[in-house]
C-alpha angles and dihedrals in degrees: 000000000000131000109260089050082053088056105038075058096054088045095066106030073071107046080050084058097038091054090041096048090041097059093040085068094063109025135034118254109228126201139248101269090042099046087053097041096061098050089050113035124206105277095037094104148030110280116241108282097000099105092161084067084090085219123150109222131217107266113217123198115223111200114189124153125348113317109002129105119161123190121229123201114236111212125199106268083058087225087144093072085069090055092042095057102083084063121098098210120033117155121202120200118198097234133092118231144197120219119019091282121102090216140137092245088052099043099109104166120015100205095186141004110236136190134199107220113186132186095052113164121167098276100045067053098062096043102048085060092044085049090049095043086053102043096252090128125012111265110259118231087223141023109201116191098221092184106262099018137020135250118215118209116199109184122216111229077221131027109241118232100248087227105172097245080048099059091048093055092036083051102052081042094059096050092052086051098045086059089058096048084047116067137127097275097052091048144034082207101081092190108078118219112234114210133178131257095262099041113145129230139201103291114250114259094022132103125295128218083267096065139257094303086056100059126185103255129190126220128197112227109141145002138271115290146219132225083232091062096043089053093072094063091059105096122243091250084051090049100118088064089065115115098222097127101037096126108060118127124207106150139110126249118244089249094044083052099048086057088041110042100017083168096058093039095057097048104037093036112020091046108026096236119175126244109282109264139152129225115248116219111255092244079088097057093038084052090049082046098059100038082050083065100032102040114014109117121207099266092057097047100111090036084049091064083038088066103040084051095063091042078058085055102044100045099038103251116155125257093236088057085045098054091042099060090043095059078052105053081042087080092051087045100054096041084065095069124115100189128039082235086062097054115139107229136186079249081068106049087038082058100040086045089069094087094062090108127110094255088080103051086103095051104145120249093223077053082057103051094044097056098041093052082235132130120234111200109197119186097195088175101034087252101314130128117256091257100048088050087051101042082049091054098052089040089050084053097040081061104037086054097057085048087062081237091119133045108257087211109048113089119270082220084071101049112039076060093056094048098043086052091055097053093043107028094171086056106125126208094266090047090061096044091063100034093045108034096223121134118269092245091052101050089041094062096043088045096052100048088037083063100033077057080055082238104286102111106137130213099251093046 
């Protein structure tokens, strides 16, 4: 090991001291039970053994050796943190689940929102506790020293129902408010990294990157926290992010829809049939593949393998390839690092794999594009104006009608939505609105039988 390695060490073994230290001066450290504890009160979970409780339980991520992760269950009374301890990469996420996957569909109660903030020295330190005293920022309930960053915990007074309606708009609220704790002030690293709402982090009381000597430790500064209060730190230009509306509830029952859509209940809940979805051609995950290589920057590099993971997922690519090419662009990753602190690591691809699962399959591409630091272009018109595309589309059905290869009496709305679904298969509902001009109810009817007919309705049906 040379000696500037030795020293870029050094450097930052002490700046773990100086911001520990530091904090300790001003806040009590509280331990691992206790940490947990708080964030999830008694009563929050099925007691061990006691599976009629109806309870969801704390999922932790065990990440040992290239390639394996296994999830342990976390009962009430929280005993499996003991037997977690001896691990060197555990990661915790604030939410409670049903079932052993740490996925959307089985997310149930979010008891805090969390965020990752990276390139922390002593005087990002200072200000982000300046920033919290004023009101700047909202006071965190905790301040966790990670090793070379920080995580900040802000408990909720009550944990929020992960509805599914509820995780998109928390979501979109997170990453407003990630772009207010993370300012230039706060981090060397200008770019923000923008996580979800159940991202996990290194578990309290376990190793750091830096190693066992270097532990995750947990320090008291506020109280819990309401989405109320939290609302007052989103900008005005942001305002559309605010939470203000999360609640409410327009939908149906699952007895009011089995009156109401026989057809659907007996399908989606009868059956158990998934969500309708189609399946994208590879070419778009070997295109994600190679921009991952060419283009990704160091702050993007976990959210990089994120990414490839849900176009795994979109366009039906095993997880064994998956997993292959990401050990792969692991090597490019990690020769991207500036600091021995900023090394990419099979922890982190073990980590970043976790979302290869079918919840994920309608990720948003502007989702995409956020988390990966990487620009999507999508020409949804070739390069034409809204107008011109439209005016194209009647004109193609006008033509196709005289050619007896349409039917003159089936609507032109229905069709210019078919079409526009064939040359642009990832468009989503909201895509066509703008590019076509139709109303939202009525691309929303010829979209949703277009893809019940698993989009192969064909012009002369």
């Amino acid at each position: 090991m040379s000696a500037v390695i030795v020293a870029e060490k050094e450097a930052l073994y002490q700046s773990y001291e100086e911001k520990t230290t530091y904090l300790k001066s001003y806040f009590v450290e509280v331990g691992q039970h206790d940490f947990y504890r708080d964030l999830f009160p008694v009563g929050s979970f099925e007691r061990k053994g006691c599976y009629e409780d109806g309870k969801p339980n704390g999922l932790a991520l065990d990440i040992h050796g290239k390639g394996k992760a296994y999830h342990h269950h976390i009962t009430d009374e929280l005993s499996e943190l003991d037997d977690l301890n001896g691990c060197d990469f555990v990661i915790i996420s604030p939410v409670g689940y049903f079932g052993r996957r740490r996925t959307a569909a089985n997310a149930r109660y979010l008891y805090a929102l969390t965020f990752d903030l990276d390139g922390v020295e002593m005087s990002n330190l200072r200000d982000l506790l300046f920033q919290m005293k004023n009101n700047v920022i909202p006071t965190a309930t905790y301040i966790v020293n990670s090793g070379t960053g920080l995580h900040l915990y802000y408990i909720f007074d009550e944990p929020i129902p992960l509805y599914s309606r509820v995780q998109k708009k928390l979501k979109e609220f997170k990453y407003a408010l990630t772009g207010q704790l993370w300012n230039p002030y706060t981090s060397i690293i200008k770019e923000p990294q923008r996580q979800g709402i159940m991202q996990g982090f290194r578990m309290v009381g376990s190793p750091s990157r830096l190693g066992k000597d270097y532990p995750v430790v947990a320090f008291s500064v506020g109280g819990r926290v309401t989405l109320d209060e939290l609302n007052d730190y989103i900008p005005d230009y942001y305002k559309a992010a605010r939470v203000t509306d999360i609640f409410t509830h327009s939908g149906l029952s699952l007895i009011e829809a089995e009156q109401k859509y026989p057809e659907w209940y007996y399908r989606r809940v009868l059956c158990g049939e998934k969500k309708g979805q189609w399946t994208v051609k590879r070419a778009l995950y070997d295109w994600w593949k190679q921009r991952l290589v060419r283009e990704i920057n160091v702050g993007h590099r976990y959210f990089g393998i994120f990414t490839l993971a849900i176009y795994a997922i979109k366009c039906g690519i095993s997880e064994d390839e998956l997993r292959g090419d990401a050990y792969q662009i692991m090597e490019r990753f990690d020769s991207l690092s500036e600091t021995p602190d900023n090394r990419f690591t099979e922890d982190d691809v073990v980590a970043a794999l976790e979302v290869y699962n079918e919840s994920y399959v309608t990720f948003p591409r502007d989702d995409i594009a956020k988390l990966s630091g990487m620009s999507i272009k999508v020409n949804k018109r070739n390069g034409r104006k809204q107008g011109q595309h439209l005016r194209l589309a009647r004109g193609q059905l006008a033509i196709l009608k005289d050619m007896g290869e349409a039917s003159p009496g089936r609507p032109s709305a229905r069709q210019t939505v078919e079409d526009y679904i064939r040359e642009n298969p990832e468009a989503r509902k909201c895509d066509i609105i703008r590019a076509l001009g139709l109303s939202k109810m009525t691309v929303y009817k010829y979209y949703d039988e277009f893809r019940r007919a698993g989009g192969a309705r064909h012009e002369n049906n």
